[in-house]
C-alpha positions as CSV (number, residue, x, y, z in Angstrom):
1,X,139.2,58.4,131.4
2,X,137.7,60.4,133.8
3,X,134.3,62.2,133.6
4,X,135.6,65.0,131.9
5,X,135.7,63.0,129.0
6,X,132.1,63.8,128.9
7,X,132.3,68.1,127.9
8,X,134.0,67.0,124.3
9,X,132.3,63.3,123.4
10,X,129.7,64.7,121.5
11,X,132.6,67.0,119.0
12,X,133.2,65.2,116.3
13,X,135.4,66.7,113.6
14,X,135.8,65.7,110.2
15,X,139.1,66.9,108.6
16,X,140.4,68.7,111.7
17,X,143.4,69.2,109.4
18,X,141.0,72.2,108.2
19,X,140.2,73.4,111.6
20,X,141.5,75.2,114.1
21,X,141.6,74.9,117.9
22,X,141.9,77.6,120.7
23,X,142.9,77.2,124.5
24,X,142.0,79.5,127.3
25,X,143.3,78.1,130.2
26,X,141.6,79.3,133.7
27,X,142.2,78.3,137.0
28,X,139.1,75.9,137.7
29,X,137.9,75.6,133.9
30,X,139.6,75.6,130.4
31,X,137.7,77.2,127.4
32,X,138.2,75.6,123.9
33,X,136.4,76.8,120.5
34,X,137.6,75.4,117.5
35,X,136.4,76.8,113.8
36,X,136.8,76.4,110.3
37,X,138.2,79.7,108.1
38,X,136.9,78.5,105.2
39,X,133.1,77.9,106.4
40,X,131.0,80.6,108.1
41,X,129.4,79.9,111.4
42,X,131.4,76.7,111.8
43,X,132.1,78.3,115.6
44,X,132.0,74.9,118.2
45,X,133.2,75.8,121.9
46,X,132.7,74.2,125.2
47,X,134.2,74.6,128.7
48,X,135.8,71.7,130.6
49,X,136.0,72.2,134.2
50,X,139.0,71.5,136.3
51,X,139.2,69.8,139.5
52,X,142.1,71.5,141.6
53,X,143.3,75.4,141.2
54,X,146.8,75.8,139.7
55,X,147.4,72.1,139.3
56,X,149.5,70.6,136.6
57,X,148.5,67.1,136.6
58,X,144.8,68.9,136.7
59,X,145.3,70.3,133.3
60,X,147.3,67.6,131.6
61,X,144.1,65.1,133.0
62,X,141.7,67.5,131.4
63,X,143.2,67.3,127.8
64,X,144.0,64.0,127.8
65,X,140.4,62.9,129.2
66,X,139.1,65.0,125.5
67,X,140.9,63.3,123.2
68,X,139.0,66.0,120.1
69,X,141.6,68.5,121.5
70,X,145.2,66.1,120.4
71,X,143.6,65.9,117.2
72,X,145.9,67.2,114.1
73,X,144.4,70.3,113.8
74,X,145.3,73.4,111.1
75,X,146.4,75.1,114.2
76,X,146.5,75.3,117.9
77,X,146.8,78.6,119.5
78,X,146.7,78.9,123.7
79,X,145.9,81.6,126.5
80,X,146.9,81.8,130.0
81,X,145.0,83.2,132.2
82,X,147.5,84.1,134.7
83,X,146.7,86.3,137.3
84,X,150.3,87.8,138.1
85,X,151.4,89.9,135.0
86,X,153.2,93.4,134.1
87,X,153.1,95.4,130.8
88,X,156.5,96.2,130.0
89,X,157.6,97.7,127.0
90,X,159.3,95.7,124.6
91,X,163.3,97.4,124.9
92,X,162.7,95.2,128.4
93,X,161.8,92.2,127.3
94,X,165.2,90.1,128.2
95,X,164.7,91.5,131.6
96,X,161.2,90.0,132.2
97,X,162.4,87.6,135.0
98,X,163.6,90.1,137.5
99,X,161.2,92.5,137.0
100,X,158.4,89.8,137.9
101,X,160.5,88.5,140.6
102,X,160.6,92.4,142.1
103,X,157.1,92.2,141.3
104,X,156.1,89.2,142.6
105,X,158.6,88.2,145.3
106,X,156.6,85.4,147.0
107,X,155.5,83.6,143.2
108,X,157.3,79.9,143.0
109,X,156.1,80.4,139.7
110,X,157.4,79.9,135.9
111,X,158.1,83.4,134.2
112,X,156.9,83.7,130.7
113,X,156.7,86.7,128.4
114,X,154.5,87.4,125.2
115,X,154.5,90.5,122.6
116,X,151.7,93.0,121.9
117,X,153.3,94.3,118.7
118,X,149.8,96.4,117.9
119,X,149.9,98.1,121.4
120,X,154.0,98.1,121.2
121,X,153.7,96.3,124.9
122,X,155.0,93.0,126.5
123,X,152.9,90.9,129.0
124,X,155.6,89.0,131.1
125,X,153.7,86.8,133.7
126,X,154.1,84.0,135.7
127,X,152.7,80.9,135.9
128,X,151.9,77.0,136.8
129,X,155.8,75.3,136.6
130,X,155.6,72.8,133.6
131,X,152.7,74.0,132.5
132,X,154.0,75.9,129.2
133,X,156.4,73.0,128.3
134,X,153.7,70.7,128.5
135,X,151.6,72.7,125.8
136,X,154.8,72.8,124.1
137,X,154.9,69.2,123.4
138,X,150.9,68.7,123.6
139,X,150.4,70.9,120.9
140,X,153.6,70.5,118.3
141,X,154.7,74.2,120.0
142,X,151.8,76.4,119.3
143,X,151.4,80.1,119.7
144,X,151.1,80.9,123.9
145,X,150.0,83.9,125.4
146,X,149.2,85.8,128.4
147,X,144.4,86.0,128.1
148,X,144.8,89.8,127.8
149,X,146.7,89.5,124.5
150,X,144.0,89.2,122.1
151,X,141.9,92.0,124.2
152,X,144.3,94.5,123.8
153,X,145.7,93.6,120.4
154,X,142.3,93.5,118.5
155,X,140.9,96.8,120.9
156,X,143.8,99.0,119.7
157,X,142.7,98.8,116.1
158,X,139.7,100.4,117.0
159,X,141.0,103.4,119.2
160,X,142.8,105.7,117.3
161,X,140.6,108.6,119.1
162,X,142.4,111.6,121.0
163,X,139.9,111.2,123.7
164,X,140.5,108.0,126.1
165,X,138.0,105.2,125.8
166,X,136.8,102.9,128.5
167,X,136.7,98.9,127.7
168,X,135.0,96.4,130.2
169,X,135.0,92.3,129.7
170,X,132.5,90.5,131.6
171,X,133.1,87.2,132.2
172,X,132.1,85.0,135.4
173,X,133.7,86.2,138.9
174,X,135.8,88.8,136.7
175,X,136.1,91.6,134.8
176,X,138.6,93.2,132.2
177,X,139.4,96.5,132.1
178,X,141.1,97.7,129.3
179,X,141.7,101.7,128.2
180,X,143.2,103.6,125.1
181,X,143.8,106.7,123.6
182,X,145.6,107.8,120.8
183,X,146.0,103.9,119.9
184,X,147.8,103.7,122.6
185,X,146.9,101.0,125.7
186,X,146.3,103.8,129.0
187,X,146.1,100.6,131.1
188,X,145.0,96.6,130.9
189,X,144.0,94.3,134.0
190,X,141.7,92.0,135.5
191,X,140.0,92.2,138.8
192,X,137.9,89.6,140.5
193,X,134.6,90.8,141.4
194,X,131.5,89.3,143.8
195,X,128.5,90.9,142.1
196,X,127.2,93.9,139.8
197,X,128.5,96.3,142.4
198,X,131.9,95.2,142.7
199,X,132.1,95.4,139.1
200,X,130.8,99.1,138.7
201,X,133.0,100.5,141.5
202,X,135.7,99.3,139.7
203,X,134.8,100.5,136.8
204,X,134.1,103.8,138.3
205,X,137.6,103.9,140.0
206,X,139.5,102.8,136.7
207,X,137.5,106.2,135.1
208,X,138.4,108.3,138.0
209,X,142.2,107.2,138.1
210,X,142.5,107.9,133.9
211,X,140.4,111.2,134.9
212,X,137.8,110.4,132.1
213,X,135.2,113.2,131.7
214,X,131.7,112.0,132.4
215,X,129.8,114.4,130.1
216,X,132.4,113.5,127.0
217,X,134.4,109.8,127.3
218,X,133.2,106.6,127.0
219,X,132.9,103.2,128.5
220,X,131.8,100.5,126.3
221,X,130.6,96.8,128.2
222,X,131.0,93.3,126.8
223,X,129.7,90.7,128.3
224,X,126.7,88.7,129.4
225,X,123.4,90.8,128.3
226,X,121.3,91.0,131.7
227,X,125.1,91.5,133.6
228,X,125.9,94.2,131.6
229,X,122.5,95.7,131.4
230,X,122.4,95.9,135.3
231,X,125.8,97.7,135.2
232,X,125.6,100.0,132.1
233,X,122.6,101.5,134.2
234,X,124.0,101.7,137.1
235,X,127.5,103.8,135.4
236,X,124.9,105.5,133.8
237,X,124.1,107.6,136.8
238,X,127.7,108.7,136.6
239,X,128.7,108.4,132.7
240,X,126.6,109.7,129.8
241,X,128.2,107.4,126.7
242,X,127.6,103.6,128.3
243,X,127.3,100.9,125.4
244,X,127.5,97.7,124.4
245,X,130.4,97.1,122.9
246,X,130.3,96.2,118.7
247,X,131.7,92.8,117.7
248,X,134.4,92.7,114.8
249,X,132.1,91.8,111.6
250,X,134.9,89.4,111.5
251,X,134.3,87.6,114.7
252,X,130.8,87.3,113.4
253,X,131.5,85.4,110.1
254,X,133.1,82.7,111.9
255,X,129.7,82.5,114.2
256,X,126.6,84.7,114.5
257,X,126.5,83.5,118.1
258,X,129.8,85.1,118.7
259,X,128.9,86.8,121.7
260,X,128.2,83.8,123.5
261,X,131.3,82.6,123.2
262,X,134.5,84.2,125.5
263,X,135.6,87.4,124.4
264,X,139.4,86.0,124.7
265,X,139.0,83.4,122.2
266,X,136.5,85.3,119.5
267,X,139.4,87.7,119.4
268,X,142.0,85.3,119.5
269,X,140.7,83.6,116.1
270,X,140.6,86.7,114.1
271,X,144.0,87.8,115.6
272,X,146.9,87.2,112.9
């Protein structure tokens, strides 16, 4: 084992049969937070870094140096964070590979494809070859999707305003920006940002391309508190309705500290 081993040695879960275990799967790091339904704040998550970008053998290292994650758990679910995706809708599903091939014409990637039946969308995106059917057998063929699934699934519930609403994620050297109206997605990607500033230009430019209305539409921030403090005051020269965004009373019975965990995988669990 290598000292990876280290992130998970301390997890120690009794009837994992009862719990259930959630992937995000980054570049450089791979987010994990595994709960029980049936107990409130049972919420345990950690991060596992990863040596090499975009490696196979990196990732396959990484889960078998945390031996807590091949437990038999209730179920597995996974994320990709893959950087190269299209929306599509879903009448062009079985034509996912050439569209990401005309989109993508340089990627000696593996194309994948996963459904947003809230949003009535497709993600199709490529990704690391091998690493899908590796998860496949790993994890007894759980549920994977594209990182922006549970986002834009879980968001749409709440948007069924006639008046466009602005979404930002926070999360390390990126951001997520997500849009709806009508309870309908207006537009879903992720940008990678150097500092506050990167992050509210682009959040500016993602208003002023959806022509949001400064005195009337709103942009709503998750994220780390002193990060999104910064930039809700800095869009607030610009935007009159800047807020934190609400957390899902569900998301909170499964942990109170649900905010301190990513935003993909807190959605993910109270996805069905």
């Amino acid at each position: 084992m290598s000292n990876l081993s280290s992130v998970t040695a301390n997890i120690n879960i009794q009837q994992p049969e009862l719990w259930n275990l959630l992937l995000s799967i980054h570049r450089k790091h791979i987010d994990l937070a595994l709960y029980n339904q049936a107990e409130n704040n049972s919420l345990i998550s950690a991060t596992i870094p990863l040596n090499e970008d975009d490696n196979l053998k990196t990732v396959e290292n990484a889960v078998y140096d945390n031996p807590v994650l091949l437990s038999e758990f209730k179920q597995t679910r996974v994320l990709i964070n893959a950087p190269h995706f299209i929306l599509i809708p879903p009448q062009l599903d079985q034509q996912h590979q050439p569209l990401l091939k005309t989109s993508f014409p340089d990627d000696n990637l593996e194309p994948a494809i996963c459904n947003l039946p809230n949003c009535n969308l497709s993600i199709a995106y490529n990704t690391t070859v091998g690493l899908i059917p590796f998860l496949q057998r790993t994890f007894n063929n759980p549920p994977i999707a594209h990182r922006l699934m549970p986002l834009c699934e879980q968001l749409v519930t709440l948007n069924n305003y006639p008046t466009p609403r602005l979404y930002i994620n926070l999360h390390g050297a990126q951001m997520d920006i997500i849009a709806f109206q009508d309870g309908k997605p207006l537009m879903a990607n992720t940008f990678n940002i150097r500092n506050n500033a990167d992050a509210t230009f682009l959040a500016l430019h993602a208003a002023e391309c959806l022509k949001l209305e400064p005195k009337q539409h709103e942009i709503q921030l998750f994220g780390e508190r002193t990060i999104q403090q910064e930039i809700t005051s800095q869009l607030r020269t610009y935007f009159r309705y800047v807020t934190p965004a609400p957390y899902p009373a569900q998301a909170l019975k499964i942990s109170q500290h649900a905010n301190k965990v990513p935003l993909d995988l807190i959605l993910l669990a109270i996805c069905e």
